[in-house]
C-alpha atoms as a printed R data frame, in Angstrom:
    type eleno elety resid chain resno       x       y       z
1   ATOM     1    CA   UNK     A     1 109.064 130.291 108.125
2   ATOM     2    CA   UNK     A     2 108.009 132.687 105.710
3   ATOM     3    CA   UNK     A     3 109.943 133.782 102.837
4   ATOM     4    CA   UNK     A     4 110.079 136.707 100.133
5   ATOM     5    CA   UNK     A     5 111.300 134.712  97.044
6   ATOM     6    CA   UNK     A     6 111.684 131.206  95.692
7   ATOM     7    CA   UNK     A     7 113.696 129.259  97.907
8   ATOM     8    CA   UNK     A     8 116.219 127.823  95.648
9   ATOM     9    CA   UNK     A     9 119.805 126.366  96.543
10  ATOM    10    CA   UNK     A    10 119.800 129.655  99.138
11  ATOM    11    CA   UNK     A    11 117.020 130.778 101.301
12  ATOM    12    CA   UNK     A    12 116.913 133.841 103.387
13  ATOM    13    CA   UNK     A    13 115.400 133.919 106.804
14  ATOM    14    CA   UNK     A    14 115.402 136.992 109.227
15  ATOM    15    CA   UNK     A    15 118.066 138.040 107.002
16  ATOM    16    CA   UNK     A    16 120.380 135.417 107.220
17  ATOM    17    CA   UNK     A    17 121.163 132.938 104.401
18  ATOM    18    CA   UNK     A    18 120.963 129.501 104.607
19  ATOM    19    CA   UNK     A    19 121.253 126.094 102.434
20  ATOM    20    CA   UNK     A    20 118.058 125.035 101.076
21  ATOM    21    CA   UNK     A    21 117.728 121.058 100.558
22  ATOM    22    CA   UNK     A    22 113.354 121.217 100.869
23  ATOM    23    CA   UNK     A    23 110.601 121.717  98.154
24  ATOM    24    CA   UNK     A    24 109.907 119.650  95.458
25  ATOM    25    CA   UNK     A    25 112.092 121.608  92.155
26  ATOM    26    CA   UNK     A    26 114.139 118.720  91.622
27  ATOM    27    CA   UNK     A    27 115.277 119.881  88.630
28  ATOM    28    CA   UNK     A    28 115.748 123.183  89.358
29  ATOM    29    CA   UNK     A    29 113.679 124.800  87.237
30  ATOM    30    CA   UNK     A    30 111.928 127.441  88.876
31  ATOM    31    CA   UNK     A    31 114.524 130.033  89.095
32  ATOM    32    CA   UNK     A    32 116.247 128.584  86.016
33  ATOM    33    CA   UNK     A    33 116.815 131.586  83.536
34  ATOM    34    CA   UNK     A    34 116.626 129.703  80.196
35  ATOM    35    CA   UNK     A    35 113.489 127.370  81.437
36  ATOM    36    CA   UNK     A    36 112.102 131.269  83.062
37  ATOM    37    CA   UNK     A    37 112.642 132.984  79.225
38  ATOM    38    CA   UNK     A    38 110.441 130.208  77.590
39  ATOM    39    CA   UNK     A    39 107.696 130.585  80.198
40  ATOM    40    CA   UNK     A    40 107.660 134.208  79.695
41  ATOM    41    CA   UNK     A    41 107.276 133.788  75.613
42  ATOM    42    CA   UNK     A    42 104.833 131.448  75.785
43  ATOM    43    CA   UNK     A    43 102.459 134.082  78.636
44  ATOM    44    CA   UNK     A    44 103.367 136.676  75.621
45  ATOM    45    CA   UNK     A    45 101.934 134.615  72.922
46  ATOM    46    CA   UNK     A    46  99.291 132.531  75.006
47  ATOM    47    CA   UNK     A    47  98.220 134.867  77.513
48  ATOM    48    CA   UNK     A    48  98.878 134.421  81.397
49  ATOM    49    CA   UNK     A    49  95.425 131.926  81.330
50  ATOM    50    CA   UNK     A    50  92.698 130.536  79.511
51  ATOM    51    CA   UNK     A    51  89.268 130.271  81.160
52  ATOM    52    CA   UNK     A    52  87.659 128.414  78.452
53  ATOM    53    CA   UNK     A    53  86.627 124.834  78.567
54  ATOM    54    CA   UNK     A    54  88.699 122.321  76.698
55  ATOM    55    CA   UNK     A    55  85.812 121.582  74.343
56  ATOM    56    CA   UNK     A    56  85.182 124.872  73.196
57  ATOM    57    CA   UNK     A    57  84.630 125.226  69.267
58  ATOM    58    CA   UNK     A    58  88.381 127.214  69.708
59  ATOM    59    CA   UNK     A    59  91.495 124.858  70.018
60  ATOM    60    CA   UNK     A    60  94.698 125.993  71.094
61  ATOM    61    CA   UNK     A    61  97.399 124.230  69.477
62  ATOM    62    CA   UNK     A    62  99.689 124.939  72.496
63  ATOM    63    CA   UNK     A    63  97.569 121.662  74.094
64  ATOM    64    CA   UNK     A    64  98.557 119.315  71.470
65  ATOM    65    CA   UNK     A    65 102.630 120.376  71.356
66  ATOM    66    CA   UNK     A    66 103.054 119.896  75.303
67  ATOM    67    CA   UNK     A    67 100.559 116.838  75.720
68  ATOM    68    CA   UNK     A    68 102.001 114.943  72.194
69  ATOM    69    CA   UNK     A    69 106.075 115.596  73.874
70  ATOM    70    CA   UNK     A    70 104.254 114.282  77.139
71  ATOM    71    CA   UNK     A    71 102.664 110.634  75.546
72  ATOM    72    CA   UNK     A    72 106.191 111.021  73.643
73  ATOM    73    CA   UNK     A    73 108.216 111.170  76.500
74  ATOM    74    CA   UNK     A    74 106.246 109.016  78.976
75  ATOM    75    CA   UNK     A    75 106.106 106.437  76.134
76  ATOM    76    CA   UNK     A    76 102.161 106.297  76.464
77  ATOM    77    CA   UNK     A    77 100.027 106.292  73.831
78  ATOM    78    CA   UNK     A    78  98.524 108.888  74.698
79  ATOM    79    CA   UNK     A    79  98.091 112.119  77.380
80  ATOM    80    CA   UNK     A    80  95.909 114.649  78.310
81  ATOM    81    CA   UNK     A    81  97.274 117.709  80.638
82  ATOM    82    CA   UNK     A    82  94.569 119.105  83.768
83  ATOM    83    CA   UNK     A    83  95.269 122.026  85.808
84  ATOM    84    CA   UNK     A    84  96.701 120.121  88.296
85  ATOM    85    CA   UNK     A    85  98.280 116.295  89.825
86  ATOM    86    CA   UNK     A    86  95.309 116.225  92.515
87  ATOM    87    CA   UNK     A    87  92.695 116.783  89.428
88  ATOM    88    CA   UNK     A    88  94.505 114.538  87.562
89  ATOM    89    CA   UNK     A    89  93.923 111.923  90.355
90  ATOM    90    CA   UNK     A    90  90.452 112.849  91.075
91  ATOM    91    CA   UNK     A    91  89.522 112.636  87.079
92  ATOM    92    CA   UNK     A    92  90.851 108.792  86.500
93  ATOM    93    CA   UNK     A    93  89.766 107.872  90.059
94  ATOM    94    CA   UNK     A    94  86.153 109.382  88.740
95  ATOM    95    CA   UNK     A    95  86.439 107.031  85.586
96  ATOM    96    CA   UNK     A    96  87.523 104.072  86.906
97  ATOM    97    CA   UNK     A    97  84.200 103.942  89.897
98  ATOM    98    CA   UNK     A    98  82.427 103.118  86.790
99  ATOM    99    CA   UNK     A    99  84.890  99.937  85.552
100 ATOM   100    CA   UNK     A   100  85.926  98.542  89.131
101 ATOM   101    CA   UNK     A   101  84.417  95.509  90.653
102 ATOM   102    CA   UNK     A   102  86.988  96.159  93.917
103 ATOM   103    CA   UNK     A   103  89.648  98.625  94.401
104 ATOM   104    CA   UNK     A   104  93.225  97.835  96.074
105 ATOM   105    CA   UNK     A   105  96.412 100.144  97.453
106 ATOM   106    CA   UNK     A   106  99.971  99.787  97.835
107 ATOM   107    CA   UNK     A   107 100.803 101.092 101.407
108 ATOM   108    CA   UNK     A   108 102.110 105.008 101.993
109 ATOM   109    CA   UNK     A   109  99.746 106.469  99.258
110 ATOM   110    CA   UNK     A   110  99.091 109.800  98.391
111 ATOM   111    CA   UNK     A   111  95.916 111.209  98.708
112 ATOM   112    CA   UNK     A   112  95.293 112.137  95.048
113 ATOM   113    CA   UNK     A   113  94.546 108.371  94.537
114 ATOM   114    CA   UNK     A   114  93.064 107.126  97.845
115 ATOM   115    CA   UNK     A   115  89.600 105.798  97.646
116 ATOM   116    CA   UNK     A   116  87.138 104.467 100.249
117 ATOM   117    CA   UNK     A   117  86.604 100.920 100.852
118 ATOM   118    CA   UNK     A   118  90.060 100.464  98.436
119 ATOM   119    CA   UNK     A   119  91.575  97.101 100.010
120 ATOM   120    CA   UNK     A   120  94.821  97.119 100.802
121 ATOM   121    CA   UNK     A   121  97.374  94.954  98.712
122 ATOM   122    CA   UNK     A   122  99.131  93.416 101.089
123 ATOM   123    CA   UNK     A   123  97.801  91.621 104.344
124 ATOM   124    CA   UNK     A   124  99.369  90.697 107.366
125 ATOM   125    CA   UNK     A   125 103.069  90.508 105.089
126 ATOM   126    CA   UNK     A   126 101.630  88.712 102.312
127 ATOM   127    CA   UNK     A   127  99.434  89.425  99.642
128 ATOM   128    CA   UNK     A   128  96.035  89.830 100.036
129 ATOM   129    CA   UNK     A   129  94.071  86.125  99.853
130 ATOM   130    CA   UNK     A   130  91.049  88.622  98.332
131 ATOM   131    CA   UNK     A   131  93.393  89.202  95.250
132 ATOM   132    CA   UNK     A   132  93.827  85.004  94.687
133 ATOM   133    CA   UNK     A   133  90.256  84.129  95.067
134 ATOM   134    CA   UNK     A   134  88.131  82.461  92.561
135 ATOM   135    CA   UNK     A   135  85.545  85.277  91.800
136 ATOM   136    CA   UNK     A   136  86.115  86.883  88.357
137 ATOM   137    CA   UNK     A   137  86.078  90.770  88.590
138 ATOM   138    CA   UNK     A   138  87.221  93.847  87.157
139 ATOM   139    CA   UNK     A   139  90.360  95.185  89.875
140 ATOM   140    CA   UNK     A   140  92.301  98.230  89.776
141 ATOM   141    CA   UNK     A   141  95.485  98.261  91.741
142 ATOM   142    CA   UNK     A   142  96.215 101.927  93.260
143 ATOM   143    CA   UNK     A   143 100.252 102.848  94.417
144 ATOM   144    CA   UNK     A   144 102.346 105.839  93.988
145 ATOM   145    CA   UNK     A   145 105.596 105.357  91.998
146 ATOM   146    CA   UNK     A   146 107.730 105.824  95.051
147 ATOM   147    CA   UNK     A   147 105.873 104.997  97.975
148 ATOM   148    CA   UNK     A   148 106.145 107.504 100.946
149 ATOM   149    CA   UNK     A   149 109.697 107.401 102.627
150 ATOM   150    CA   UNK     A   150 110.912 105.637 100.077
151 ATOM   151    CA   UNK     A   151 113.792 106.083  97.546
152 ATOM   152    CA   UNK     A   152 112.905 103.418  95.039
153 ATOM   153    CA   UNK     A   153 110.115 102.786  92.473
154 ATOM   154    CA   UNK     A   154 107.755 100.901  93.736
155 ATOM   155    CA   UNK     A   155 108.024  96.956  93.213
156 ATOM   156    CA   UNK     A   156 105.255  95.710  91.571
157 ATOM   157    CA   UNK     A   157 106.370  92.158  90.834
158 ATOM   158    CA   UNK     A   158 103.392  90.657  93.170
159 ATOM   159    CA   UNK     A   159 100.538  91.949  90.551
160 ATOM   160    CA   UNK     A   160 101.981  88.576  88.215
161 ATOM   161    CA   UNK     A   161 100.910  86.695  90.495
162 ATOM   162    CA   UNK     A   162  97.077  87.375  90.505
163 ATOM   163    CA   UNK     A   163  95.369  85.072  88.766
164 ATOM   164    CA   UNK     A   164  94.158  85.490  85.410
165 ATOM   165    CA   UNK     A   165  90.471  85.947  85.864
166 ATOM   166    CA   UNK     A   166  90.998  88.991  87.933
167 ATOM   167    CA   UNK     A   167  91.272  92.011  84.869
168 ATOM   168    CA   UNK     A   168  93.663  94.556  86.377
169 ATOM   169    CA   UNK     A   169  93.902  98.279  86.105
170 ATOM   170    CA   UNK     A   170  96.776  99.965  87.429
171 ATOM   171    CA   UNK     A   171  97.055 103.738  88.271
172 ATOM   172    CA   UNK     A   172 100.142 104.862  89.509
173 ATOM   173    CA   UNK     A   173 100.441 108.285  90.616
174 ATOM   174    CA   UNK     A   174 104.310 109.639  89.585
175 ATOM   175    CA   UNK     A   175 104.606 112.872  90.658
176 ATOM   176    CA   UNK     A   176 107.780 111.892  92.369
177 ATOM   177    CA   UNK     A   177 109.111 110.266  90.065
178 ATOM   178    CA   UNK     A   178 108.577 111.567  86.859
179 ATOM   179    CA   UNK     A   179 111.257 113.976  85.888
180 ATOM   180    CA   UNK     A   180 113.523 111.620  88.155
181 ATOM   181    CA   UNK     A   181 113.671 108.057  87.471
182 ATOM   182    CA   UNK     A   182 113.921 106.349  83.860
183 ATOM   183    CA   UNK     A   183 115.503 107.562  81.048
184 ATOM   184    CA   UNK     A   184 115.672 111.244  80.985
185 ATOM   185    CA   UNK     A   185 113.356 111.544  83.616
186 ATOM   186    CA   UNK     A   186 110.191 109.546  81.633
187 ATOM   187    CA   UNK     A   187 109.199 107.847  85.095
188 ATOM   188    CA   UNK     A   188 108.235 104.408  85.387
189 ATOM   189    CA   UNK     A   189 105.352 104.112  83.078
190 ATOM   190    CA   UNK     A   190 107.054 102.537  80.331
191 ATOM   191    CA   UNK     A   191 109.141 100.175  82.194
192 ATOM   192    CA   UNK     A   192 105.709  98.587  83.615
193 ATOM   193    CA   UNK     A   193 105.555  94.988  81.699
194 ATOM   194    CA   UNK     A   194 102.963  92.771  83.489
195 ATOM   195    CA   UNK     A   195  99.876  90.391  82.665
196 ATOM   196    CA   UNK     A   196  97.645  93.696  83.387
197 ATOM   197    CA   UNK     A   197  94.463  94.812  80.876
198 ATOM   198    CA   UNK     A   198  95.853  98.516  80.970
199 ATOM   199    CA   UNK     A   199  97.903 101.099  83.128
200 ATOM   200    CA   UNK     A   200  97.330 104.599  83.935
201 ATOM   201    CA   UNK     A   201  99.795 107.458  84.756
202 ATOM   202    CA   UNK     A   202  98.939 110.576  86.515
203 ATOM   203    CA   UNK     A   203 101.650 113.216  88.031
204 ATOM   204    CA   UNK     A   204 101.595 116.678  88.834
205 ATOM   205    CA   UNK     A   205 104.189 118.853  86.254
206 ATOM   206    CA   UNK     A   206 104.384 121.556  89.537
207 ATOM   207    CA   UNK     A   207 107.328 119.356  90.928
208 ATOM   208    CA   UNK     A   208 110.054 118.323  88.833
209 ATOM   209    CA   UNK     A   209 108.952 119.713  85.694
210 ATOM   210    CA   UNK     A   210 108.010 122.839  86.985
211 ATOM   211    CA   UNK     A   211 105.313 123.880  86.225
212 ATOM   212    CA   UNK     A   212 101.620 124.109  87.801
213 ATOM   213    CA   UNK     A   213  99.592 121.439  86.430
214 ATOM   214    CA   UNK     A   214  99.300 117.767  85.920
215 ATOM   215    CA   UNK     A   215  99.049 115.121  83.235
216 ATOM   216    CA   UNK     A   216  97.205 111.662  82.772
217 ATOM   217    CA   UNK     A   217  98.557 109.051  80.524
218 ATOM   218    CA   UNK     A   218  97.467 105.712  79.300
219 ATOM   219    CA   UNK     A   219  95.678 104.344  75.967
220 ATOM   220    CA   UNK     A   220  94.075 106.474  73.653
221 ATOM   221    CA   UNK     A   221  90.861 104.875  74.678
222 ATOM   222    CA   UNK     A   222  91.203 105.869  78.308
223 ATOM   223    CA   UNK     A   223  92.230 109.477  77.318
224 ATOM   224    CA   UNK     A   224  89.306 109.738  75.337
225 ATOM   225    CA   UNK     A   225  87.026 108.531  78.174
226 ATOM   226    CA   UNK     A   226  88.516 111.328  80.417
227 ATOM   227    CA   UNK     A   227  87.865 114.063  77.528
228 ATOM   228    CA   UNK     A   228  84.333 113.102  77.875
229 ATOM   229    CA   UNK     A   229  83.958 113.428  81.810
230 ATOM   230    CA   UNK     A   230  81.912 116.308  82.640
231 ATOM   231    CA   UNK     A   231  84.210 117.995  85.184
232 ATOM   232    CA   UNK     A   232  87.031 117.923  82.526
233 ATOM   233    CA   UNK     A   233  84.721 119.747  79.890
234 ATOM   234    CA   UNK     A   234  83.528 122.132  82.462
235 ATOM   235    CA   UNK     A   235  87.086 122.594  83.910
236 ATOM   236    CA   UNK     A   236  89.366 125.222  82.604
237 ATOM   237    CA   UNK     A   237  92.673 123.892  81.597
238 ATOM   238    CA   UNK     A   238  96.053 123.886  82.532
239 ATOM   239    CA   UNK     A   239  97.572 127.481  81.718
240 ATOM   240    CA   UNK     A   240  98.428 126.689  77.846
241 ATOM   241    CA   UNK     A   241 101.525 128.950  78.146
242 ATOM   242    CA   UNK     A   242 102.991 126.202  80.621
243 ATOM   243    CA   UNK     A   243 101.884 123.552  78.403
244 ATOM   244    CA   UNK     A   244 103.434 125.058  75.366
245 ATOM   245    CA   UNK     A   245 106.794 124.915  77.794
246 ATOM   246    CA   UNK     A   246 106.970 121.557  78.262
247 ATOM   247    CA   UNK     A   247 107.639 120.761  74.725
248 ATOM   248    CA   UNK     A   248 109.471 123.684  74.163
249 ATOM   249    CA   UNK     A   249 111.595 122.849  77.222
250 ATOM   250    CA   UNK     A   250 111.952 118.990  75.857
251 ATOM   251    CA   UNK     A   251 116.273 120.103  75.479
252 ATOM   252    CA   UNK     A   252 116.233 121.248  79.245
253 ATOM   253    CA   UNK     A   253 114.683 118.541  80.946
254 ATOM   254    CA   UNK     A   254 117.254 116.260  79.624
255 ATOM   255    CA   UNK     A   255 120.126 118.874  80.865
256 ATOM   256    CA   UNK     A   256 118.765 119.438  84.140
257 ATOM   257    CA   UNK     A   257 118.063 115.657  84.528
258 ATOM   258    CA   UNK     A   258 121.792 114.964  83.829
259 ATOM   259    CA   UNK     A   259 122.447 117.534  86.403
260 ATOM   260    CA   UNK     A   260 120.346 115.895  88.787
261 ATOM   261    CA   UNK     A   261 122.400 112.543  88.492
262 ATOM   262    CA   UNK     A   262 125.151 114.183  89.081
263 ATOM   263    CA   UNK     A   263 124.883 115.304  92.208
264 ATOM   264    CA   UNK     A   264 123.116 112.578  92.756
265 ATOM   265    CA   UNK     A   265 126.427 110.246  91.841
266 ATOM   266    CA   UNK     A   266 128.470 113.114  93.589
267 ATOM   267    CA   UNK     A   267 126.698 112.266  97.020
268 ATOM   268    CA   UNK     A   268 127.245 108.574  96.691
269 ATOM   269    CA   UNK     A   269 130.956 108.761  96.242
270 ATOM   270    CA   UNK     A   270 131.181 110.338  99.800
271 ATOM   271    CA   UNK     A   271 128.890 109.824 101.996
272 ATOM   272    CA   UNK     A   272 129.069 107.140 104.654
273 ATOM   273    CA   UNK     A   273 126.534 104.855 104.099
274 ATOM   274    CA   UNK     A   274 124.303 104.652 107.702
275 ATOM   275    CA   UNK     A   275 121.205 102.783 109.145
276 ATOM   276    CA   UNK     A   276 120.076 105.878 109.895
277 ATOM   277    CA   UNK     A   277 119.972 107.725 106.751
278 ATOM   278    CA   UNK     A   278 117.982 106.535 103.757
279 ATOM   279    CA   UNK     A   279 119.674 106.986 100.416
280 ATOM   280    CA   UNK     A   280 119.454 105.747  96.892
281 ATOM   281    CA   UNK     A   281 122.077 107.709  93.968
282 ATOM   282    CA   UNK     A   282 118.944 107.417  91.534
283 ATOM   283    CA   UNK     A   283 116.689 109.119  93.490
284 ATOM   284    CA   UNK     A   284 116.672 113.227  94.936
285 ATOM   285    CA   UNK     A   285 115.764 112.279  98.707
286 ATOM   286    CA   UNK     A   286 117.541 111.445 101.541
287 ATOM   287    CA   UNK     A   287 115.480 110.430 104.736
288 ATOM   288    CA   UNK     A   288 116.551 111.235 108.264
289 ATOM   289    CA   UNK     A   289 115.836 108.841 110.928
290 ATOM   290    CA   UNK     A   290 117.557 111.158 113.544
291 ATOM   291    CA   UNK     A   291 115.297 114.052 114.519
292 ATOM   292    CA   UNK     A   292 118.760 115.758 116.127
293 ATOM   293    CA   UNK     A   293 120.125 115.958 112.570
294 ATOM   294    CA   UNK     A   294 117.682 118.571 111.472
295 ATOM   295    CA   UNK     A   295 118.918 121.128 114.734
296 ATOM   296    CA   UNK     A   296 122.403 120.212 113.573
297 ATOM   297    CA   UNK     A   297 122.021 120.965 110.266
298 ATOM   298    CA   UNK     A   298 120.212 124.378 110.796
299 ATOM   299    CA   UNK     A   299 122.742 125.280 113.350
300 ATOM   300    CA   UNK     A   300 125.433 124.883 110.245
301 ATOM   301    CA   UNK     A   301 122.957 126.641 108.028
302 ATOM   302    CA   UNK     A   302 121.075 124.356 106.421
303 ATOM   303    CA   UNK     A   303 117.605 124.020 105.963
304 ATOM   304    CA   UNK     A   304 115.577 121.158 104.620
305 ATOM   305    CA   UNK     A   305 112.098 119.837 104.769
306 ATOM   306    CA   UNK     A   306 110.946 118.987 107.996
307 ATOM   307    CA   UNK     A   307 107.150 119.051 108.451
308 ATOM   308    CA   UNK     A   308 103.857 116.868 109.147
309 ATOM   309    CA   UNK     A   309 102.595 115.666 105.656
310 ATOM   310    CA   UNK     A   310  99.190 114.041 106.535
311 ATOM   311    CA   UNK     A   311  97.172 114.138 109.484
312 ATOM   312    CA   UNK     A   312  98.667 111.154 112.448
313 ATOM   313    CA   UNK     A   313 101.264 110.900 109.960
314 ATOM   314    CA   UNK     A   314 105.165 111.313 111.569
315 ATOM   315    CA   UNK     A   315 106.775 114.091 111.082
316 ATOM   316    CA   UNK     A   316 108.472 113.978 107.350
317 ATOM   317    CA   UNK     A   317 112.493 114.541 107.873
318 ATOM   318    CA   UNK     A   318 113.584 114.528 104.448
319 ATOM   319    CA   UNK     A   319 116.839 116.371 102.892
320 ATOM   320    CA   UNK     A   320 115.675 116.939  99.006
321 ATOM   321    CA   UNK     A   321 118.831 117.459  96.293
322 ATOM   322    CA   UNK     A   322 117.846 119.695  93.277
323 ATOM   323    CA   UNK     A   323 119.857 119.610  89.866
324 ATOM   324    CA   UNK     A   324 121.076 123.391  90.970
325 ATOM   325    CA   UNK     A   325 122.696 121.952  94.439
326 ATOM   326    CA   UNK     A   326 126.323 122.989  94.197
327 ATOM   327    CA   UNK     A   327 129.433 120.691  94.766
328 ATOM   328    CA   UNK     A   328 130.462 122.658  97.400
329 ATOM   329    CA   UNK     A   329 126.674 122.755  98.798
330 ATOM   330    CA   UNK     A   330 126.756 119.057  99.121
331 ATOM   331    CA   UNK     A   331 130.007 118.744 100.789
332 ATOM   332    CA   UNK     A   332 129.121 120.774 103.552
333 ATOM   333    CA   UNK     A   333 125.960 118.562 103.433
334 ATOM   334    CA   UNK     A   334 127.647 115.361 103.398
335 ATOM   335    CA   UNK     A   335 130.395 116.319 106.214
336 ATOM   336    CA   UNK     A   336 127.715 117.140 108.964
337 ATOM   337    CA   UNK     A   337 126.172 113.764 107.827
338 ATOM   338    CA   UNK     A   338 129.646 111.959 108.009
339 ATOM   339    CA   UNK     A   339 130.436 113.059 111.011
340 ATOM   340    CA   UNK     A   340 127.405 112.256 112.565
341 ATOM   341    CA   UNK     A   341 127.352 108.219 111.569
């Protein structure tokens, strides 16, 4: 379906208006007026891009305001902004070749972070005998925050118990679940406490903050290793007016996230929990199991994302609920899904 404008709450097709519950604005920001006003005085002030490499003998301060409110609001110590979550991925993924005896993966991972030969974590329902072993090595554990089809963060209780001769690195790739889960939106990162030498966070900011880019986060040592890769010094960076937004949007990140779990908390309340319906109030996504419920919902209007994601991959039937959702666009929402338990 092609469209002439931003598919927000409302999304015209052949003239007709539907519901929109697809895309990946989960806070609404896109089409948000306020969020649009400091985008638009930050292109006035920092142009609408910068070609130049990030080591040029000319800094732009706009690159230390967003990336010091990212570290800040991640709670890392420190960050470094790319020009987008797949670079981001690539970058670390680059880096950590050099430090990795073995590589392993949490199921349902995106392909940002996907490596070959990466083992994966689990095997057969258990953990992987390869990660309890007696050979000392350097291990980096790959997963997304929140796992494909899921609507939690990922558990990552089983990395306590690897024993303590394997030196883990985790990289967890948040780009659906920063801006989401946590407090105010700050992801997962900080809420990671396990016998592990040092996590990473990368995410693209084109999702629920916005904005096209991404960020990495971890130690200031990492961050400095990454400066120093040659594709990030021959890169251009992310547009500096967008990363001069994100700390100047720090206030409406918060609103928009309280927005979110609202609506989120508003969905709860009413609809009928069903086997065939995957929801979690902490988290925008509701999965369909029943491939019917997408004709039903677009003969009542309402459109949401429906689509193959990766190659052999099924089909991904997911309804996604934005902080700009109206209570009376999730009722009619929630009354085809009632009446369909």
């Amino acid at each position: 379906m092609n469209v002439n404008q931003f598919p927000d709450r409302i999304i015209e097709i052949d003239q007709e208006q539907y519901l929109y519950f697809g895309g990946t604005a989960y806070l609404g920001l896109p089409t948000n007026k306020e969020f649009q006003e400091l985008v638009i005085k930050n292109i006035r002030n920092w142009g609408t891009t910068y070609g130049s490499s990030r080591s040029a003998n000319i800094k732009l301060k706009a690159y230390e305001n967003g990336e010091t409110f990212l570290a800040q609001h991640i709670k890392a110590e420190s960050a470094v902004t790319v020009s987008s979550g797949m670079l981001a991925g690539k970058l670390v993924i680059d880096e950590l070749k050099k430090q990795t005896d073995s590589f392993f993966h949490f199921p349902n991972m995106h392909p940002a972070i996907q490596i070959k030969d990466s083992l994966p974590v689990f095997f057969n329902g258990n953990i992987n005998p390869r990660l309890l072993d007696s050979q000392s090595e350097k291990i980096t554990i790959l997963t997304d925050g929140v796992s494909g089809f899921q609507t939690k963060a990922i558990d990552l209780s089983v990395l306590a118990t690897i024993p303590d001769h394997k030196e883990i690195t985790l990289l967890i790739d948040e780009s659906h679940s920063f801006g989401i889960l946590g407090e105010n939106g700050r992801g997962i990162y900080s809420e990671i406490n396990l016998p592990i030498k040092r996590k990473i966070m990368i995410s693209s900011l084109g999702k629920a903050f916005g904005l096209s880019g991404g960020v990495i986060a971890s130690d200031a040592a990492f961050i400095n290793q990454i400066k120093n890769l040659d594709i990030f010094i021959s890169a251009a960076g992310m547009n500096p007016a967008f990363v001069q937004t994100l700390a100047d949007a720090s206030a409406l990140y918060k609103t928009q996230h309280q927005k979110l779990l609202e609506n989120l908390n508003y969905i709860d309340r009413k609809l009928i929990k069903s086997q065939h319906i995957k929801f979690n109030k902490t988290y925008p996504l509701i999965y369909l199991e029943n491939e019917n419920l997408i004709e039903t919902l677009k003969a009542n209007k309402i459109i949401i994302a429906n689509f193959k994601y990766q190659e052999n991959a099924n089909n991904l039937n997911r309804i996604v609920v934005t902080a700009n959702h109206l209570p009376e666009d999730l009722d009619k929402l929630i009354n085809i899904l009632n009446e369909k338990v």
